[in-house]
C-alpha positions in Angstrom: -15.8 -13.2 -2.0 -13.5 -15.6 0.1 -9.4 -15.3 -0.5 -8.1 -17.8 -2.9 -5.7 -20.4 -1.1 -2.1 -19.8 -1.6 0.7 -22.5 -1.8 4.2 -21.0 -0.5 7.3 -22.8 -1.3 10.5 -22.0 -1.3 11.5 -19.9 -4.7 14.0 -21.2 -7.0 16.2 -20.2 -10.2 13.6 -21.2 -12.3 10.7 -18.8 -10.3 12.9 -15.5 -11.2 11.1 -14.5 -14.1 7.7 -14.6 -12.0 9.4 -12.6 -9.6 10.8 -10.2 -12.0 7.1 -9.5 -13.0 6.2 -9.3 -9.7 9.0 -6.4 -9.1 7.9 -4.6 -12.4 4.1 -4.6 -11.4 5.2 -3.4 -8.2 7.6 -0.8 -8.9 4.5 0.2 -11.0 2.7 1.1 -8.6 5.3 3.4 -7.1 4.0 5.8 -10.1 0.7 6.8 -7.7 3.0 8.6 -5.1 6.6 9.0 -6.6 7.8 12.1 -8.6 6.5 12.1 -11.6 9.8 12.1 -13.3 10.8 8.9 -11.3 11.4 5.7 -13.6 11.6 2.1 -12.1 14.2 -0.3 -13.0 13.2 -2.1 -16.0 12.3 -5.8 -15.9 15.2 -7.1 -17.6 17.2 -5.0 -15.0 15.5 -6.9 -12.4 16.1 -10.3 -13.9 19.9 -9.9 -14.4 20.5 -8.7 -11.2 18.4 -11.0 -9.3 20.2 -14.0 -11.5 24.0 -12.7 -10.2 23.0 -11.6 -6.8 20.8 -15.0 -5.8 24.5 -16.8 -6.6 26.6 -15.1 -4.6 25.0 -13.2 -1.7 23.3 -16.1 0.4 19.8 -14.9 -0.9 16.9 -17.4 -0.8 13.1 -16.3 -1.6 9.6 -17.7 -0.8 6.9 -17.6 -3.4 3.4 -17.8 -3.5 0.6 -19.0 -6.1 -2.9 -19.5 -6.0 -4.1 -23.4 -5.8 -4.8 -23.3 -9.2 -0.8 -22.1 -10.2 -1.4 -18.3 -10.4 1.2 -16.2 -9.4 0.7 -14.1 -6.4 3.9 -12.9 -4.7 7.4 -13.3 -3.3 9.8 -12.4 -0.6 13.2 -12.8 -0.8 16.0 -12.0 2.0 19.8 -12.5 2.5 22.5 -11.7 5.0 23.0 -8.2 6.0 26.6 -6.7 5.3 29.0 -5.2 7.5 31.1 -2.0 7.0 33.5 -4.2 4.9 31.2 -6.2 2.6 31.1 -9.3 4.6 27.9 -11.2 5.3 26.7 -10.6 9.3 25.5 -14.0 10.9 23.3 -12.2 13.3 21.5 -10.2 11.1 19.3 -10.9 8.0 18.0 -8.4 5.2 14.7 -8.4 3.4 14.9 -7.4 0.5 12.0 -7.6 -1.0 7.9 -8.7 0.1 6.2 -7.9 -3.4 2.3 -9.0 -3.8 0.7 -8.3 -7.3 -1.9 -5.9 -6.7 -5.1 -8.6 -7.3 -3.8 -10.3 -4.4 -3.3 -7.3 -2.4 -5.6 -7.7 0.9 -5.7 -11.5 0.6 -3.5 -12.4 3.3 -1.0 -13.8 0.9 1.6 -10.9 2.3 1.4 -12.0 5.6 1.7 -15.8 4.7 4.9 -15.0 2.6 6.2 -13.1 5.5 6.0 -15.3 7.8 7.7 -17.6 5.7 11.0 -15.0 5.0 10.6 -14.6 9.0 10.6 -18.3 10.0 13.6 -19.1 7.3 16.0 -16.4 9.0 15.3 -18.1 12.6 16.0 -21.5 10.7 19.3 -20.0 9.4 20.2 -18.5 12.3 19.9 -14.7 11.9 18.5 -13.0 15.6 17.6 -9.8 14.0 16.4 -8.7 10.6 16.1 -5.1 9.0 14.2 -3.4 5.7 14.8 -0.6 3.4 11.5 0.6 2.0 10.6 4.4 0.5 9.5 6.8 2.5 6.8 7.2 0.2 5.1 3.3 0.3 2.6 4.3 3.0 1.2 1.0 2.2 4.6 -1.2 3.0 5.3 0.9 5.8 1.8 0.0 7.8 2.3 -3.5 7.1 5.5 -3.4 8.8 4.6 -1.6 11.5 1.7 -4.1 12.1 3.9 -7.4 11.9 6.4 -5.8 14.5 8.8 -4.0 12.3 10.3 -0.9 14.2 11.7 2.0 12.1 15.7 2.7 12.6 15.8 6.4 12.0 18.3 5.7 9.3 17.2 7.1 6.1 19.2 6.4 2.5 18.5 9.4 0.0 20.7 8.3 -2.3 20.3 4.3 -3.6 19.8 2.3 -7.2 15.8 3.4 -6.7 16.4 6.8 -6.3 14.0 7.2 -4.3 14.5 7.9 0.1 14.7 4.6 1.8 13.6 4.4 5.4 15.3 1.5 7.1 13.2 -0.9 9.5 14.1 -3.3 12.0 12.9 -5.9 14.1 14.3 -8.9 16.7 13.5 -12.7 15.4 11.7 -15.0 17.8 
């Protein structure tokens, strides 16, 4: 069976909810490696702090749907922060490259990552990085196959609550 085509556009206020479920189904899937006393943020969580965060940190997302208008995925990134909260201009963050799981081998990932990718050159970053878990085997090798180089910075202690490896990379 041949991949569905994807349209990827640029995501807007009004795709948050679609990306909210994408985050939920997601974090879901966390379940199959994290502790088992681990609990993802709830959707609602999601949605609220996407809605205040897209307004004021310089965040912009990609999204992706089948041809015929089925969801399949976003990315979102924004600046990185410096030691005093300001936003870097060198320096972008993804913050999040989510595929719902029927879509998961389709090719759709590496579409909307190249999207994220080609927007932070646009904007002007040289340089992006990631925070994934240590755990998400499955993020991590798709990193290190589109050129994402781990930091050997680790965060133990985050809003997931679970250990965050940070990855980075140079922009073309």
């Amino acid at each position: 069976m041949s991949a569905p085509p994807f349209v990827v556009r640029t995501g807007g206020r009004h795709d948050l909810g679609m990306m909210a479920d994408n985050l939920e189904q997601g974090f879901g899937s966390y379940r199959t490696w994290a502790a088992a006393s681990w609990e993802p943020p709830t959707r609602t969580e999601m949605l609220l702090g996407m809605m205040q965060r897209f307004t004021k940190d310089g965040s912009w997302s990609a999204v992706a749907f089948t041809t015929d208008g089925r969801p399949a995925g976003h990315g979102a990134a924004r600046p990185e922060l410096d030691e005093q909260g300001a936003r870097r201009t060198d320096v972008a963050r993804l913050t999040h490259l989510f595929v719902r799981r029927d879509f998961w081998g389709s090719g759709v990932a590496d579409l909307l990552h190249d999207r994220i990718l080609a927007d932070m050159v646009q904007r002007g970053f040289t340089s992006a990085c990631l925070w994934t878990p240590s755990g998400q085997a499955r993020a991590r090798a798709f990193y290190e196959r589109n050129a994402w180089t781990r930091s050997g910075a680790v965060d133990p202690e985050n809003d997931l609550a679970l250990e965050l490896i940070e990855y980075v990379r140079e922009l073309p």
